[in-house]
N, C-alpha and C positions, 0 to 999 in steps of 0.2 A: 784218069778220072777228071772229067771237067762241069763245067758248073756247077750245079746247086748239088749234084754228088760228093762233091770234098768232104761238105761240111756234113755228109750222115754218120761218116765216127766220131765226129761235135756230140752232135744232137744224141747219139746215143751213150754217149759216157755223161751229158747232161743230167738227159733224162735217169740215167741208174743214180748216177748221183744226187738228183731230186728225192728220188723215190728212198735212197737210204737212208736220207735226213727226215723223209715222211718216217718212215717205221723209228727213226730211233729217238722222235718226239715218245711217245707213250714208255719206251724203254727207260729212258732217262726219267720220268717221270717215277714209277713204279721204284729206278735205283735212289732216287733220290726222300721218298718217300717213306721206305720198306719201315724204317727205323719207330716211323712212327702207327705204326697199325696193330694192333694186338688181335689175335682171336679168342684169346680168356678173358672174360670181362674184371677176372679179380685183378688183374693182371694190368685195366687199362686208368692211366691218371685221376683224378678226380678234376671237372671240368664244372664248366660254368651250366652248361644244357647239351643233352644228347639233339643232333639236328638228322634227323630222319628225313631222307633227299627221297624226292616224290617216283612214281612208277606207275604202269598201267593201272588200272581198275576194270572188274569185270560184271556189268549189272548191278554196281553201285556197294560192291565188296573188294579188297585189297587179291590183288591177283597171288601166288606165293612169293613171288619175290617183294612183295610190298609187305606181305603181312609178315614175313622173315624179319624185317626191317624196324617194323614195329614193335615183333618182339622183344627184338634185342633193343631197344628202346625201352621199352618198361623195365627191364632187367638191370640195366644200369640204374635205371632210378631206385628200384628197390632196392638196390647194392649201394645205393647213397654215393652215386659216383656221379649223379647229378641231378640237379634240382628243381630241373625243367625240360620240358621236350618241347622242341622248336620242329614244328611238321611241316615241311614244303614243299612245294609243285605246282602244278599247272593245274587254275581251276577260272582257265579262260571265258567261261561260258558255263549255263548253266547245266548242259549235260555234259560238260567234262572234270571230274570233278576228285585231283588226285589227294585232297589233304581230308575230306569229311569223312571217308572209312577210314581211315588210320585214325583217327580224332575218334569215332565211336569202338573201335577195338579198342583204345587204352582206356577209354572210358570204364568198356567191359571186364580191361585187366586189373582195375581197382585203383587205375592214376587217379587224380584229384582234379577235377576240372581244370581248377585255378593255375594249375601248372602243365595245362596242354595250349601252346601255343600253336596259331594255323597263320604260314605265310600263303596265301592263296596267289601269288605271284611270283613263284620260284617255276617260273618258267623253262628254266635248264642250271646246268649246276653252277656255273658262273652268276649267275643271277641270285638264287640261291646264298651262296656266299658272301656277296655283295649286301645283301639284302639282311641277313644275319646281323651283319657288323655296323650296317648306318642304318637299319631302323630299326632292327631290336637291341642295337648295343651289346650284340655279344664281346666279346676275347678272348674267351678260351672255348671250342666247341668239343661235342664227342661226335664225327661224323659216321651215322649208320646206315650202312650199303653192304653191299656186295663186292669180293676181292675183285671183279672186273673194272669195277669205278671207285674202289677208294684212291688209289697212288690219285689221278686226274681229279679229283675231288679235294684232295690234302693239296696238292701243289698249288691249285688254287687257291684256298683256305689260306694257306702260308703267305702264298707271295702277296694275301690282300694282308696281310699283317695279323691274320688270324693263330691265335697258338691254337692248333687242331690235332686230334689225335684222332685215328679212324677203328670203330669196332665193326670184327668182319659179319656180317649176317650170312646166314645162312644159304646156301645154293641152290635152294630150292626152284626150281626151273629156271633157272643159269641156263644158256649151252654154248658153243665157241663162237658163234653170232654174237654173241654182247663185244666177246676180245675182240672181235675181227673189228666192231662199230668203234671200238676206241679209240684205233689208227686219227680217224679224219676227225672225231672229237675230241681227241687230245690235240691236236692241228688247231681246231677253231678255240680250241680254250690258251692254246699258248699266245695263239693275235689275242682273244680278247687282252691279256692283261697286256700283250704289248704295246696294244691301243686303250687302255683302261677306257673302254667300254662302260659306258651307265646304263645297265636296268631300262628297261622301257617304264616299268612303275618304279617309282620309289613313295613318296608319301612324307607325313608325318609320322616320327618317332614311336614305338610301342617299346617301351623296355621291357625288359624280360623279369624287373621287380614287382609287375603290375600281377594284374586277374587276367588269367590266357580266355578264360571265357570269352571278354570282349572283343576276341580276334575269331570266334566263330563265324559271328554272319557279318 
């Protein structure tokens, strides 16, 4: 074997090695997590605000995995497990717009205005988190997703110093496409915090003691 042949049983015990550190980011995440996710809500701590993390929309309605999400967001509130619903996502533009249907579905389910918060710049879930903690002043969250993105959602939560507990929502159009996407964004959520990464927005302060109204428009 001479020249740049030597080095391909290098490169290929590299590369597997790359690649088992890729897959055992989201693993690690998930073990390190598990402790804190409930899927009974009587079951989950009482927190500061349930934070319902954003997801597609369909014709200006919560697709199922969003309106799952929401559900179980009203459900904690009415179980008095918390006091406020902090709704985030991407509502980069005016036809994109992931927190105004979750916002008029609680509206629907009897929440109280004043305690539906809209982050219209929870751009991804890192963002989201970030954004919870320095401009609505959270510290204790209840985060409502789906079992594919709580573990990557809590890790983050935690390592921003957030005490976060995750309620599972519902599966409703789930399928192993979501798990397979969490590979390379549990990858970009472990740089953000290695690089604590700031928010493209941040702002001035909204607490979460105030009227959520005024985070509608």
């Amino acid at each position: 074997m001479t020249g740049w042949r030597k080095y391909i049983p290098l490169v290929i015990v590299l590369c597997l090695a790359a690649l088992v550190a890729i897959l055992l980011v989201p693993i690690v995440m998930r073990l390190s997590t598990e402790r804190f996710i409930y899927t009974s809500i009587d079951d989950v701590p009482e927190s500061d605000v349930a934070l319902v993390l954003g997801a597609a929309v369909r014709r200006g309605q919560p697709t199922p995995v969003l309106e799952e999400r929401a559900y179980a967001a009203a459900e904690l509130y009415r179980k008095g497990k918390v006091a406020k619903i902090l709704v985030t996502g991407d509502n980069s533009t005016l036809t994109h717009d992931e927190v105004t249907p979750v916002r008029k579905y609680l509206i629907d389910a009897g929440i109280p205005a004043g305690d539906i918060f809209l982050d219209h710049a929870g751009f991804d879930t890192y963002s989201s988190m970030y954004r919870a903690r320095d401009i609505f002043g959270a510290k204790a969250v209840t985060v409502v997703t789906q079992d594919f993105h709580l573990p990557r959602a809590l890790f983050i939560a935690r390592n921003l110093n957030l005490t976060a507990y995750g309620m599972t929502a519902q599966n409703a159009g789930v399928s192993m496409k979501n798990y397979f996407r969490e590979v390379p964004a549990s990858v970009k959520a472990l740089m953000d915090l290695v690089f604590q990464r700031e928010p493209k927005y941040l702002g001035e302060e909204i607490p979460l003691s105030g009227d959520g109204s005024t985070t509608w428009y």
